[in-house]
C-alpha positions in Angstrom: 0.0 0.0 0.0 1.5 3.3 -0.9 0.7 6.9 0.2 0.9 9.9 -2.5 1.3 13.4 -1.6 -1.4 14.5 -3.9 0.4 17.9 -4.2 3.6 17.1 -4.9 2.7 14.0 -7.0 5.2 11.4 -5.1 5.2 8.2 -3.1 5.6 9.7 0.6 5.1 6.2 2.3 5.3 2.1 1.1 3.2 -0.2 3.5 3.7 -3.8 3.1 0.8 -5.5 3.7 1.5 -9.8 3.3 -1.0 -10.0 0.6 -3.7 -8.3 -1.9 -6.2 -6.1 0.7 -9.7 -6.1 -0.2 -11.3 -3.6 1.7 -10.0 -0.2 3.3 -11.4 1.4 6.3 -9.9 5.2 7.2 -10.5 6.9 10.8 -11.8 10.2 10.2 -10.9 11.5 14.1 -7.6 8.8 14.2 -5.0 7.7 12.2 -6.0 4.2 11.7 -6.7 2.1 8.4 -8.0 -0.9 8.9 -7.0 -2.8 5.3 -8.8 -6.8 5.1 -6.5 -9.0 3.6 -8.2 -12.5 3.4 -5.9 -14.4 1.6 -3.6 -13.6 4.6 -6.4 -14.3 6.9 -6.2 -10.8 9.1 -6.7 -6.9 8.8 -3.9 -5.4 9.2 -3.8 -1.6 10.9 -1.7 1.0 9.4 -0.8 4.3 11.1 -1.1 6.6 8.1 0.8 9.6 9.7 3.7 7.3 10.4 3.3 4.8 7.5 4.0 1.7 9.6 2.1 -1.2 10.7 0.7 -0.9 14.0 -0.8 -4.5 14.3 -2.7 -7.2 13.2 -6.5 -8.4 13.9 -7.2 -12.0 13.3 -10.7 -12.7 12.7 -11.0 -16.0 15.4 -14.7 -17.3 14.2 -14.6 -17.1 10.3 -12.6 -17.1 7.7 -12.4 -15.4 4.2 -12.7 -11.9 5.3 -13.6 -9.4 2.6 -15.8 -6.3 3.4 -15.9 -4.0 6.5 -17.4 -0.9 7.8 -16.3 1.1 10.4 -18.2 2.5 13.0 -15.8 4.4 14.9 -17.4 6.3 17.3 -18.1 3.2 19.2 -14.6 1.2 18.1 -16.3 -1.4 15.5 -15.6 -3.0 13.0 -18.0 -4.7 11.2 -16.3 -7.8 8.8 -18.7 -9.8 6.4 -16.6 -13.1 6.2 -17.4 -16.3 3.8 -16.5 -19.0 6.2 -18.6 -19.5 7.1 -21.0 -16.6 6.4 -21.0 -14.5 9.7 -21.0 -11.0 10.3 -18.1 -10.3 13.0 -18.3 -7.3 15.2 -14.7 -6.6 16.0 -13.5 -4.0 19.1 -11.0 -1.8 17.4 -8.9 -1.3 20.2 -7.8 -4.7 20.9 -9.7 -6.6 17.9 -11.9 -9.2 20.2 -15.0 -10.6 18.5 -17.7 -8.2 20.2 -20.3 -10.4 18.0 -20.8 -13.4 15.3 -24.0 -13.4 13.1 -24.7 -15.4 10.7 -25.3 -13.6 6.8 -25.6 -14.8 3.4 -22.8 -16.9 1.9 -20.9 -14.4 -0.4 -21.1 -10.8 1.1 -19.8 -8.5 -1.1 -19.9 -4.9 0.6 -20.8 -3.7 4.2 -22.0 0.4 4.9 -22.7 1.3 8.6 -25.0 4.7 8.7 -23.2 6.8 11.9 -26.5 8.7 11.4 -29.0 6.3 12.5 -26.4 3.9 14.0 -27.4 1.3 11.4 
């Protein structure tokens, strides 16, 4: 994953994330990006002032992550996984399974509504 200085026009940062992400989730009042990487089985989080990897979260009740929402007012992440088809609720701060529900079998995308908390 690289970061462009959109007014200079260069590469200001080179993340290397394992394998090819799927879904990007930024922090709008942090410096978090939450980026799902299924074929590695984990999202990894990025600090994007400093560029590095901060950690890894490892889904622990499905597998074959690919979307996410964020709802970060309340630190959740919400991944749609493929196996099997759950919904995991995920605690940003320390990335413990919150909840597991189940959803159909090839989720595609996931929005989360701040708004209405939906």
């Amino acid at each position: 994953m690289a970061a462009i200085d959109p007014e200079r026009g260069i590469k200001v940062a080179d993340v290397k994330l394992g394998s090819h992400p799927e879904s990007f989730q930024l922090e709008t009042r942090g410096n978090r990006i939450f980026v799902n990487l299924p074929q590695a089985g984990y999202i990894a989080v990025v600090d994007r002032q400093t560029g590095k990897l901060i950690t890894n979260l490892t889904p622990d009740q499905a597998r074959a992550n690919f979307p996410m929402a964020l709802d970060e007012a309340h630190r959740h992440l919400f991944v749609g996984c493929r196996s099997p088809a759950r919904l995991l609720v995920l605690d940003t701060e320390n990335g413990k399974t919150i909840a597991a529900l189940k959803i159909v079998g090839d989720t595609d995308d996931l929005f989360y509504d701040a708004a209405v908390r939906y």
